[in-house]
N, C-alpha and C positions, 0 to 999 in steps of 0.2 A: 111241779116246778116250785122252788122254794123262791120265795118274794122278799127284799128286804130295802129298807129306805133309809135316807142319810142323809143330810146338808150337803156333805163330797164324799163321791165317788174315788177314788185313787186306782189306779190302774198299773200294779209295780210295784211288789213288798221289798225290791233293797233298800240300800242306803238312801238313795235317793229322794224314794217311794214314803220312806217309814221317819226322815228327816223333816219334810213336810207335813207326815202325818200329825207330828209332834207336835210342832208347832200350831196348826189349825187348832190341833184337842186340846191344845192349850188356851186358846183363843174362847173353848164353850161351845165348836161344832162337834156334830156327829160325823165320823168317819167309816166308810166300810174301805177296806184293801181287797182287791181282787190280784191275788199273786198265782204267779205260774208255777210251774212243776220244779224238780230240784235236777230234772235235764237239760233246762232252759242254759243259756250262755249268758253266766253270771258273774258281772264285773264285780261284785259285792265281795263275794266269796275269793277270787284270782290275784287279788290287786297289788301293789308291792308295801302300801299302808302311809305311805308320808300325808305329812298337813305340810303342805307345802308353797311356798310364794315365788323363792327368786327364779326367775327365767320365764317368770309366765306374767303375758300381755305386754312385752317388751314396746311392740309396735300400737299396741292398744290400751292404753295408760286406765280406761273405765276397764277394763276388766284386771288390770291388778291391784289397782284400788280394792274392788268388789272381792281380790284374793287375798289381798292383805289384812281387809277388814273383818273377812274370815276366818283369821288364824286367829285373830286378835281376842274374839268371840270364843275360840275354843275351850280354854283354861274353864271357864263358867257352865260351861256347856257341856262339859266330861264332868267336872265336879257336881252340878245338879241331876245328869243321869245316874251315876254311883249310887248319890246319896238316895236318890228314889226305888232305885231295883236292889239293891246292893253288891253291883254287879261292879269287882273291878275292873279300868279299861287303863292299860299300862300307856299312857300317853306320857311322851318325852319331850318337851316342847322347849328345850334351850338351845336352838339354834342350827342349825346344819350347813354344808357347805356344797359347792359345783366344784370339783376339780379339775384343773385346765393342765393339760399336755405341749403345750402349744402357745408361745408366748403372745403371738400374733392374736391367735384364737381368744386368749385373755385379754390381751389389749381390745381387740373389739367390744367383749363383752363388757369393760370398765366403760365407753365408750357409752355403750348400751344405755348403760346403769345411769350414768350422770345425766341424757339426754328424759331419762325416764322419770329421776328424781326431780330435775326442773320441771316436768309435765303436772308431776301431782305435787306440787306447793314444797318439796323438801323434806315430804313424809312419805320415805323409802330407805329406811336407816341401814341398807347396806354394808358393808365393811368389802377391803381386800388384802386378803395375803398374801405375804411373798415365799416363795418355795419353804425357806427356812421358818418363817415363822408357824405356816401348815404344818411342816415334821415337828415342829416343836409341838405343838395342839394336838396331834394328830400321828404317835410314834409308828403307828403301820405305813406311814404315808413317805413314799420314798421313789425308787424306780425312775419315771420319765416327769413326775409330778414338778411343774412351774411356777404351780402357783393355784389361790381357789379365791372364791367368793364366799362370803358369809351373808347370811341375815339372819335375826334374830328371833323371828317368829318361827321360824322352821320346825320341824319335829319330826313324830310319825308316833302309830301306835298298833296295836293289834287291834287289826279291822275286826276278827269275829268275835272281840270284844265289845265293841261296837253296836256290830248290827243286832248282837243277843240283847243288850242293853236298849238299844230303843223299842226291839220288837216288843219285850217286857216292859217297857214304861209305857206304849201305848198301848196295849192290851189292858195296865191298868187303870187309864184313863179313857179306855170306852171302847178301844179302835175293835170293829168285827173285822178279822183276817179270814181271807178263803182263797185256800190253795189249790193248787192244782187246776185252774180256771183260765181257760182262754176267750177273749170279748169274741163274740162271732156276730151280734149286733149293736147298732147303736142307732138312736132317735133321738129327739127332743118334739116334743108338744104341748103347750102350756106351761111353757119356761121348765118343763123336768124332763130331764134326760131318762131314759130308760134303757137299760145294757143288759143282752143277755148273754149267755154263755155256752156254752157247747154241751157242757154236763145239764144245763137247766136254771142255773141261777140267776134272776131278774132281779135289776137293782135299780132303786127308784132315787134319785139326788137332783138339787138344785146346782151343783157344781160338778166338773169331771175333771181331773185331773192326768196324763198321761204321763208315765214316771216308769215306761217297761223298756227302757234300755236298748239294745238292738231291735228288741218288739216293736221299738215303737213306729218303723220303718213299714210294718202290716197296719198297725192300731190308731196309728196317727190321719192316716186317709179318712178313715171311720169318722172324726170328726173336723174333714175339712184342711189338716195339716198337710204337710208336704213329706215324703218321706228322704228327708235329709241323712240319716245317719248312718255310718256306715261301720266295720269290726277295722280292729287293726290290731294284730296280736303282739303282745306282749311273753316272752320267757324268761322265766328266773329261776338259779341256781339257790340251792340249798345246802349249807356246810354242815358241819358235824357242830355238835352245844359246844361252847367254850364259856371260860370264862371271859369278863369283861375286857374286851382289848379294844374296842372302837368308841370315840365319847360318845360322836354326835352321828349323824347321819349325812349321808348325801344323796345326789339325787339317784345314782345308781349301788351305792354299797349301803347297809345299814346293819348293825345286830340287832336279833330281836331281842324283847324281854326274860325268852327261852332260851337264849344263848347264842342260838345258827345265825349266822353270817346270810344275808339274805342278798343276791348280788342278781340285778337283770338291766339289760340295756339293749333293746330289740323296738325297733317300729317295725311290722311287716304290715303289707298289704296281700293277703293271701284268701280272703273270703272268708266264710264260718268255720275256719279250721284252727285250733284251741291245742294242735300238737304240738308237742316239742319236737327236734330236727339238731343233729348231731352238730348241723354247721353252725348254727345259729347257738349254741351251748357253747361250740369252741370257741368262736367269737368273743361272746357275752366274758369267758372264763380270761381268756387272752387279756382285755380292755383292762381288765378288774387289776389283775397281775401287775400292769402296767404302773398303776395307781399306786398302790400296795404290793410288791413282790413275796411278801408273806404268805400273801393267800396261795399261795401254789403250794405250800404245805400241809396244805387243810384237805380232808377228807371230803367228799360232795355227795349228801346221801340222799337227794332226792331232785325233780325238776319240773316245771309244769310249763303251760302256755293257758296264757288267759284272752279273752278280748277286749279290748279298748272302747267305747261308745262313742266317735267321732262323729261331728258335723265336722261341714267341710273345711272353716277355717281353724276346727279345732276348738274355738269358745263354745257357752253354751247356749241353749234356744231357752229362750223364758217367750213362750206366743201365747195368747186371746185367740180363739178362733175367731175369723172374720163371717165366715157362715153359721157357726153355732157358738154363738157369745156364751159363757157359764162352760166350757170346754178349753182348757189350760195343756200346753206339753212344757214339760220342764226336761230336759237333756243336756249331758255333761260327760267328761272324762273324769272331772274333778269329785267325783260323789265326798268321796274322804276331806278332802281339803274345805267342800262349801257346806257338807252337811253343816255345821253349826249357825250360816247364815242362811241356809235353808229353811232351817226348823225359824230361828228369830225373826227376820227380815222376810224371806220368800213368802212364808205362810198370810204373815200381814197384804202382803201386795195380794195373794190369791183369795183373802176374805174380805179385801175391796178398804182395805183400811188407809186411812191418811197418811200424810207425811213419810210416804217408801221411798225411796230412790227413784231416779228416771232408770227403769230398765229395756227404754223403747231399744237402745244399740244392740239389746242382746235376744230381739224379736227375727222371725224369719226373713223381715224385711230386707233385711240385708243382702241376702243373698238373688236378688232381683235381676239384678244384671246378669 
């Protein structure tokens, strides 16, 4: 049985997982990552890549603050992992838009916007445009299109730019990674946790951290958690490289850095199932069309399905265990968009540091009733 000790434990090599790893090792802890196999259902790898703000926490004003203050973070946050690995991460961060079909549909969402920007003090610098002004910004933009929303944080970036880039900066800052590892036990006895694993590996930490994504729904029991989260798949088309013809991004169209037209727009509720499904492509290809009628000229060379890491209202769980305190679950759909207040902000709340945010609304408490 191989034996190894650490300040924390991390239980989850994605984005997620390797976000906070950052941050702690940054802080002067020691870290081990206990990551899964490369068959696991991995949001990391699937995702469609935005940093993204508008639309989310409409009805929940702390959780777009906590998204906005996220993107905001980012720029520093991509530029310090480059300069340490020298790993470039194509991040695009001047703005993107929601396109609306739907005048009505727009009107509510302005609606939305105003009632949201009074919420948080007038710091939600939105924008809106009118059909003509989007064609104008935006010359693919035509068809049934009414009209969009802007905001200025927006972006996206290539995710396995990314996740190569942190896995590399904490490796060089200490982090022990071990893959292929599933927890099959867990304790605490004189305030240190002990986990072991299926293969044999014992790991000995004053903190645990649970950061496995759908796993966390088996792993999270293990210390006392609830198993909140549930899959929700996502599908997205893939076009042929082009050259540059979209500026910015939105929430369902974007070009990558490679060139391909990356287009998905799917919530399914179907269980561990990560297929693609003819109906749900034609769909997805229809909507996009709609937007853009250009794209119906475009080649489509490839497609996936991913899954989504849902709790149930969709935010994310930041919990304390209440039966074994020094035992953390962090869980989100957002890995991409909070990674950079993960690694800054999160890490400090989880090495017990002063002055963090109240992140009690984003505890399992909520969900009681």
């Amino acid at each position: 049985m191989l034996k190894k000790e650490a300040d924390f434990a991390i239980i989850g090599g994605g984005i997620v997982g390797l976000s906070i790893a950052h941050g702690v090792l940054k802080q002067g802890a020691s870290v081990i990552c206990i990551d899964g196999t490369d068959t696991d259902f991995r949001a990391s790898r699937g995702n469609f890549g935005l940093v993204w703000v508008q639309g989310k926490g409409i009805k929940t004003p702390f959780y777009a603050a906590w998204t906005r203050d996220a993107a905001r973070l980012y720029p520093s946050f991509v530029s310090e992992l480059s300069e340490e690995t020298g790993i470039k991460i194509n991040l695009s961060q001047n703005g993107g838009y929601e396109y609306f079909l739907d005048s009505k549909a727009l009107d509510q969402r302005i609606a939305e916007y105003k009632k949201l920007k009074s919420a948080l003090n007038g710091d939600y610098p939105y924008e809106i445009l009118s059909s003509t002004e989007i064609r104008s910004a935006e010359p693919m933009v035509g068809g049934e299109t009414v009209g969009a929303t802007f905001y200025p944080y927006d972006g996206h970036l290539n995710p396995l730019q990314l996740l190569r880039a942190l896995t590399e900066s904490c490796q060089k800052r200490g982090l022990s990674h071990y893959l292929g590892e599933i927890v099959d036990m867990a304790k605490k006895k004189d305030g240190v946790f002990k986990l072991v694993t299926k293969k044999g590996l014992e790991v000995s930490a004053e903190k645990v951290v649970v950061c496995a994504g759908l796993g966390a729904k088996k792993i999270g029991p293990l210390f006392g958690f609830k198993d909140l989260v549930s899959p929700q798949r996502g599908q997205i088309l893939i076009t042929e490289k082009l050259p540059p013809i979209i500026g910015r991004p939105s929430v369902t169209i974007r070009q990558t850095n490679e060139g391909a037209i990356q287009i998905g727009d799917s919530q399914e509720q179907v269980g561990l199932n990560d297929n693609e499904t003819q109906a749900q492509m034609s769909r997805i290809a229809q909507n996009a069309i709609k937007v853009m009628p250009k794209l119906a000229q475009l080649r489509l060379v490839r497609a996936w399905g991913s899954l989504r890491v849902m709790s149930p209202d969709g935010l994310p769980i930041y919990q304390q265990s209440v039966s074994m305190p020094g035992a953390f679950i962090v869980t989100c759909h957002s890995g991409i968009t909070l990674s950079a207040i993960h690694s800054a902000i999160l890490s400090r709340w989880l090495t017990g540091q002063k002055n963090v945010p109240d992140l009690s609304l984003f505890s399992e408490n909520r969900f009681h009733a």
